[in-house]
N, C-alpha and C positions, 0 to 999 in steps of 0.2 A: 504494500500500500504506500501511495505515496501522500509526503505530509505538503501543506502549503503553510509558510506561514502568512499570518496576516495582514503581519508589519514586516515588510523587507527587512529594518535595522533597528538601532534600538535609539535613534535620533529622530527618526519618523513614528516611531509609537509615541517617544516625547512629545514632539509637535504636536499631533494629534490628538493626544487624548487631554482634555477639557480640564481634567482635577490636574491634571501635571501641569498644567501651564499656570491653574489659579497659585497652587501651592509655591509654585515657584516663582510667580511675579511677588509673591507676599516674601518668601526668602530673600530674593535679591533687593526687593523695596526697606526688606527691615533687619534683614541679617538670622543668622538663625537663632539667637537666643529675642530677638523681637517679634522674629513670623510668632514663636511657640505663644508671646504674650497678646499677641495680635489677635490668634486665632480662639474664635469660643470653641470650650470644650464641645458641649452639646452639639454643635455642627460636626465638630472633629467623630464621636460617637457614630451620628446619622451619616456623614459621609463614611466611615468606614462600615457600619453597616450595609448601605451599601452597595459599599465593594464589596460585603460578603456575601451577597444575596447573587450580587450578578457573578460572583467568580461560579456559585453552584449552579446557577443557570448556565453559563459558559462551562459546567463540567458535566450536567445534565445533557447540553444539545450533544458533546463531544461524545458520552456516553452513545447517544440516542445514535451519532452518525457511525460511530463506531459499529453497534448492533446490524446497522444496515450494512458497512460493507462487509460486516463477517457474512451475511446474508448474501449478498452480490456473491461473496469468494464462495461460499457453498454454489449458487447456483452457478456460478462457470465453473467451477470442478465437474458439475453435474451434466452439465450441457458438454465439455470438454469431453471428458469419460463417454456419452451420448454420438459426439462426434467421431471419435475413435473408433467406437463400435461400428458404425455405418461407414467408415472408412474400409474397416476391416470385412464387411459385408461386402462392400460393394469392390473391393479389390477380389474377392474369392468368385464373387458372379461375373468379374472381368475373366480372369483365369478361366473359368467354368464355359462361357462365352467365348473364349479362343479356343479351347478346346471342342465345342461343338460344331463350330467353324471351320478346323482343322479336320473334323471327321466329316463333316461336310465337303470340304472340297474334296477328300479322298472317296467320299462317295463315288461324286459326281464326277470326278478323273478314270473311277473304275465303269461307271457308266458308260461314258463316251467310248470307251476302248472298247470296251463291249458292243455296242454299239459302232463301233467302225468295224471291229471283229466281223458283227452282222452286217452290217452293209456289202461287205467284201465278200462275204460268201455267196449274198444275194445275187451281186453281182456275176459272179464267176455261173451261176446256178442259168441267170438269167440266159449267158453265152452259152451254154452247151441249148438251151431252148432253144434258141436264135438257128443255132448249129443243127440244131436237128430239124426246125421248120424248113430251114433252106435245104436240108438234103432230101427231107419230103418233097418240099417244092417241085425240086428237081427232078424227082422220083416219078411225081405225076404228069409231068411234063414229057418226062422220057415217054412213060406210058401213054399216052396222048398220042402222039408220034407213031407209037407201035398199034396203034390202031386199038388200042383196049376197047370194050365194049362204052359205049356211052354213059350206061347209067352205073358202072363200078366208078368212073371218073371220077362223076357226082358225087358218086360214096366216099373217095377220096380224097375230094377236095368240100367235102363237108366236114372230114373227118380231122382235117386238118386246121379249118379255119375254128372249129372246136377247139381245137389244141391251142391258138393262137388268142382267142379271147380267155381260154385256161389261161395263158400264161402273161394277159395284160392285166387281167384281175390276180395275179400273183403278185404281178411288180407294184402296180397300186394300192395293195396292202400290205407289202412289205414297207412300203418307204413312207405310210403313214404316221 
């Protein structure tokens, strides 16, 4: 805690305060065995009265502010200790949050691979399709040529375009 005082110095609480200055004009006006005859007792009484009334008021407020900062000091140890804790919370759900992140992206790194894995086969799958429509193609075409009967043609080149929308609805739902 830190203290202030009230009076910078002890020149300035001279000047200042009202009895020091009366007492002391009456000193240097009369000397100190004159101020003493100068001054009525019964003033002398009441003025130090009081000074004794206000020093315990001036020890009562100091009491009073006292009680309050030890109140403040409790409540920031409280709040401090409070802040701590939620430091310390919120650093472990950081942590815990890199870590989910971390298995996250390793997820979705194994995904893709996976997924290109699949693509790549699709593809390879797709070329032997390709590869075989053409050598049917070609197939029916020879026979065409060779005079096949008409309606086997048919047959085969039904059976082929079968084959060919088989394998446009394959690629189409693969690479959905």
């Amino acid at each position: 805690m830190k203290v202030v005082d009230k009076f910078g110095s002890l020149t300035e609480h001279l000047i200042s305060d009202p009895r020091v200055a009366k007492y002391g004009m009456l000193i240097v006006k009369h000397g100190f065995k004159g101020a003493a005859s100068k001054v009525n007792p019964v003033a002398l009484y009441i003025d130090a009265a009081l000074s004794v009334i206000e020093a315990a008021n001036s020890y009562l407020r100091y009491a009073k502010e006292r009680e309050r900062t030890k109140q403040i000091l409790i409540e920031n140890d409280r709040i401090e200790f409070e802040l701590k804790s939620q430091l310390e919370i919120l650093k472990i759900e950081g942590v815990t949050l890199k870590l989910k992140g971390e298995e996250r992206i390793e997820a979705l790194t194994l995904h893709f691979k996976h997924n290109a894995l699949q693509s790549k086969n699709i593809i390879i799958e797709v070329r032997e399709m390709l590869k075989h429509a053409k050598t049917m193609q070609g197939l029916i075409r020879k026979e065409r040529e060779d005079n096949l009967s008409f309606i086997q043609v048919v047959d085969l080149q039904k059976n082929l375009d079968f084959f060919i929308v088989n394998c446009l609805s394959f690629i189409s739902t693969s690479f959905e």
